[in-house]
N, C-alpha and C positions, 0 to 999 in steps of 0.2 A: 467372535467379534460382536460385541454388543452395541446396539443403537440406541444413546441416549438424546435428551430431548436436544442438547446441545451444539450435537453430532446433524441435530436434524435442520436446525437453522442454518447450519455452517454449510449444509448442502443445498440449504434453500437459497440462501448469499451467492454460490454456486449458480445455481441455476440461472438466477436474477443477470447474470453476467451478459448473456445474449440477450437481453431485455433492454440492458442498459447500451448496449453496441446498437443495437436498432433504433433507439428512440436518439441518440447521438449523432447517429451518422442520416437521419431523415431530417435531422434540426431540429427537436423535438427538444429542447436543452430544458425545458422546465421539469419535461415529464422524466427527462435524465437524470437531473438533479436529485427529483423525488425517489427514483431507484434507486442514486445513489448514497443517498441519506436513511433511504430503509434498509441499506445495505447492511451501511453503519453501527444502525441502530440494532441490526440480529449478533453483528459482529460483539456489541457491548453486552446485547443480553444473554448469547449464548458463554462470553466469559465470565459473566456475572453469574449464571444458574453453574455452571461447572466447578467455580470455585465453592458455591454458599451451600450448593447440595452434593460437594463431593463427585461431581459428573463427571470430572476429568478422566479423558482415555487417551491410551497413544492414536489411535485414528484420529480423535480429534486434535490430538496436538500436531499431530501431520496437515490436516484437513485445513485445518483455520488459519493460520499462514499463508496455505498455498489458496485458500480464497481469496484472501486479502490482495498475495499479489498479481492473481487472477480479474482481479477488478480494477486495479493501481495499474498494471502494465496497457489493460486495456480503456482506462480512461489516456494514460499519459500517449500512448497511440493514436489513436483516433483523435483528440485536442491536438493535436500538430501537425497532421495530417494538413498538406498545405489544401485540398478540394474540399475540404471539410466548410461550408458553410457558418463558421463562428465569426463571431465581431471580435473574442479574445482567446486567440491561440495560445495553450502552451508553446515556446519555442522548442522548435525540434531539436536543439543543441543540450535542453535541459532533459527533455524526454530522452534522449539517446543515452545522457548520462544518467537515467534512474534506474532507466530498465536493462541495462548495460551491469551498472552494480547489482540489483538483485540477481541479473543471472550470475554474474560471477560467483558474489556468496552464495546463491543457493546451488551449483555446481561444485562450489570449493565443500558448503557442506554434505552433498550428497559423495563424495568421493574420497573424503578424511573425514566420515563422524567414524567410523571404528577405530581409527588413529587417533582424533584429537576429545570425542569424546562428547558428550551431550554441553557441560559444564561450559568449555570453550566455542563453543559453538551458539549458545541459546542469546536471542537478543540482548543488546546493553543499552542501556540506558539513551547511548548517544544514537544508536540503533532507533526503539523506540519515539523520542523526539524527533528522529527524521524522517519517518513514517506518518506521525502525529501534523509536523509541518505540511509533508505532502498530498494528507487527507485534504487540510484545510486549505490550499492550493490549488488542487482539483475542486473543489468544491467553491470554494471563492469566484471559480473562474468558471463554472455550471452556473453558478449564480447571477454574477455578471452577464454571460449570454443568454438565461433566461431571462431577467431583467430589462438589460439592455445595460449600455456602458455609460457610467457617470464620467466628466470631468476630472476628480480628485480621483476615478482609479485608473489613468493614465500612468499616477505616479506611482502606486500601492503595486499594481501584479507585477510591475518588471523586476521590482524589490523583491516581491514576496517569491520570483519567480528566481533569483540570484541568490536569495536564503535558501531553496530550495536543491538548486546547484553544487552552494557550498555546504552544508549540512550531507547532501548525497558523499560528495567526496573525502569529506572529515569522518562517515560513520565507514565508507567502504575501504578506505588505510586502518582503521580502527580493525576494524574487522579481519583483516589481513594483520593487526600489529598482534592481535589476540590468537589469531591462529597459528605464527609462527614463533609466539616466543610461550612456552610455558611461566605460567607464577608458581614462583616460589613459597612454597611452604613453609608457613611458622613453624621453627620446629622447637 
């Protein structure tokens, strides 16, 4: 197993995870926020150095997902958390359905990848945008409580939090409709 630089972000993101549960749950939302944005930003440049310099490894392609949703299940936890001291919770209706779906697909794919296969299994597109969604979601909503809450986002998070809901549920049938039907081959 070789440690590339890649490999070494995606453990740093990693680590950053208990950093960002402390500074959350003491009410520290700014200093959260900023964790969670540097989080981000290892997440871009560790795929950005793996693709440009050929860094790609299977640890790392195990590793960077599962920081991702290492960070995602533990921001959507702790934001809903009803003693959690924020002005703008996630609803725990929407957290139970995020983290709900990743376990499931990453359970469906720890248990049929040698049956369905890398191909069936690797994120899609609608996958992707609803991950993309829930960055900006948690992060809107770090922002917000670090801030402080405007007027006009009374109306924006409950929306952005219901895009959030339905995006989860439209990518986790997807994902279940990909895993149970094989495509057919041009032939």
């Amino acid at each position: 197993m070789v440690i590339t630089l890649p490999n070494l972000l995606t453990l740093l993101r990693i680590l950053a995870v208990p950093f960002f549960a402390i500074a959350l749950w003491y009410g520290h939302a700014l200093e959260a926020l900023l964790i969670f944005v540097g989080a981000g930003l290892t997440d871009l440049l560790d795929g950005f150095i793996a693709r440009r310099f050929n860094q790609g490894s299977e640890l790392g392609a195990i590793l960077d997902p599962a920081a991702d949703k290492l960070l995602m299940t533990t921001a959507f936890v702790l934001m809903a958390l009803p003693n959690m001291n924020l002005a703008v919770k996630i609803p725990m209706w929407v957290s139970i359905l995020a983290v709900s779906r990743d376990v499931i697909v990453g359970l469906v794919a720890l248990l049929a990848y040698d049956h369905l296969g890398r191909e069936r299994l690797a994120p899609s597109l609608l996958g992707k945008v609803t991950t993309a969604v829930e960055l900006m979601a948690i992060s809107l909503g770090l922002l917000v409580n670090a801030l402080g809450v405007k007027p006009w986002m009374h109306w924006l998070l409950p929306n952005v939090f219901y895009l959030v809901a339905l995006l989860v549920l439209l990518s986790g049938l997807h994902y279940f409709f990909r895993a149970t039907h094989p495509r057919k081959s041009a032939a």
